[in-house]
C-alpha positions as CSV (number, residue, x, y, z in Angstrom):
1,X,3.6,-13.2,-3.7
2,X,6.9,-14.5,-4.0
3,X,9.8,-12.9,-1.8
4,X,12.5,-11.8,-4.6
5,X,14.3,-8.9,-3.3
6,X,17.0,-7.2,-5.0
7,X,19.4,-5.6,-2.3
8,X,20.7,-6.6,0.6
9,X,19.1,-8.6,3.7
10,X,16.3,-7.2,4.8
11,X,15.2,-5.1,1.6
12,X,11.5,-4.6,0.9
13,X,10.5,-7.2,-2.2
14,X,10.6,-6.1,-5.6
15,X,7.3,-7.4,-6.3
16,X,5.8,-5.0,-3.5
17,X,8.1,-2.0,-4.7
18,X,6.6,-2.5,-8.5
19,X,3.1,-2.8,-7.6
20,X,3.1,0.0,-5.1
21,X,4.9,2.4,-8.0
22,X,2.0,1.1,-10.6
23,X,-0.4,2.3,-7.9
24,X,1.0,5.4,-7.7
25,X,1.5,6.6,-11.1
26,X,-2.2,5.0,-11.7
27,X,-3.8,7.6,-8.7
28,X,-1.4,10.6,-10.0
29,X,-3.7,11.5,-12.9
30,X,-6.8,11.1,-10.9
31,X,-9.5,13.5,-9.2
32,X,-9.9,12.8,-5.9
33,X,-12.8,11.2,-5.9
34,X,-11.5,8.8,-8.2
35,X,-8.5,8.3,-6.6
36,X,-10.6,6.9,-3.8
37,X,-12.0,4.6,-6.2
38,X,-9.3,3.0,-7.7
39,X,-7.5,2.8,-4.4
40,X,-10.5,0.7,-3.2
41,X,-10.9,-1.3,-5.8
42,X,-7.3,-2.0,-6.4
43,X,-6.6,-2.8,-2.2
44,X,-9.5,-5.4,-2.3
45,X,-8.2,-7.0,-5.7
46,X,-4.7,-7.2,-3.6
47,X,-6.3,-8.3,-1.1
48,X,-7.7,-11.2,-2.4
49,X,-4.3,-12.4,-4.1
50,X,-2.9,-11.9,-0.9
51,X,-0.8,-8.9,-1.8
52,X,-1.8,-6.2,0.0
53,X,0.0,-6.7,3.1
54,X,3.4,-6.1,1.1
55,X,1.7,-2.7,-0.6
56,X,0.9,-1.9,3.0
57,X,4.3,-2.4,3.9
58,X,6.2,-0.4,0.9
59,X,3.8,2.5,0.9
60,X,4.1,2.6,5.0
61,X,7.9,3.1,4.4
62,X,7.5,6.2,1.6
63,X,5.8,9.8,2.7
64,X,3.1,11.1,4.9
65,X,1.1,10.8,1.9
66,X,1.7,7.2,1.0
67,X,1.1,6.0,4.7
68,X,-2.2,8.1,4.2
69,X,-2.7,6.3,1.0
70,X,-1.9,2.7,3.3
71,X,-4.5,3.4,5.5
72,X,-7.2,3.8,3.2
73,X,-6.3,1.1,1.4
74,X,-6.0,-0.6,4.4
75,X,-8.9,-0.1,5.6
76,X,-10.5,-0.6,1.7
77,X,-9.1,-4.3,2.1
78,X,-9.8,-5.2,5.7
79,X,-6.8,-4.8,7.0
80,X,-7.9,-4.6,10.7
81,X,-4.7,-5.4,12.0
82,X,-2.3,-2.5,9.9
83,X,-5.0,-0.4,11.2
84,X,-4.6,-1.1,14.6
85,X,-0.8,-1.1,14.5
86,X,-0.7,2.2,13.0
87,X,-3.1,4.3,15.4
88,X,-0.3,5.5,17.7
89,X,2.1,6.5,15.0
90,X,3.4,10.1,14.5
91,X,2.4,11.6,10.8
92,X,5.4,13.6,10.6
């Protein structure tokens, strides 16, 4: 994934922001059950392109339901280590 940002130092990458706003207007429509679903499938496709960390990142930075939604795609894509980090953080 390239790093092409479009703000200031330090902003998240475009790249990221887009495919984390595809994912979400993809999972909106869904039942739950497939919601699951495409989440998995979709975290072990980024995964393998080496994406998912970035995802991780963006959705980590939105709502209590989007860092939900990093977790289980976390843990969808083997992401041992965002798992880890994240065990002691507050859901506010």
């Amino acid at each position: 994934m390239s790093r092409i940002t479009d703000g200031p130092a330090g902003a998240r990458p475009a790249p990221a922001r887009d495919a984390t706003d595809r994912l979400l207007v993809e999972l909106a429509p869904l039942p739950h059950a497939g919601r699951l679903r495409h989440l998995a499938r979709t975290a072990h496709a980024l995964a393998a392109d080496g994406e998912l960390p970035a995802v991780l990142a963006e959705l980590a930075v939105r709502g209590r339901y989007e860092r939900r939604l990093a977790a289980l795609a976390a843990l969808a894509g083997r992401q041992t280590g965002y798992l880890a980090a994240r065990l002691a953080d507050p859901d506010d």
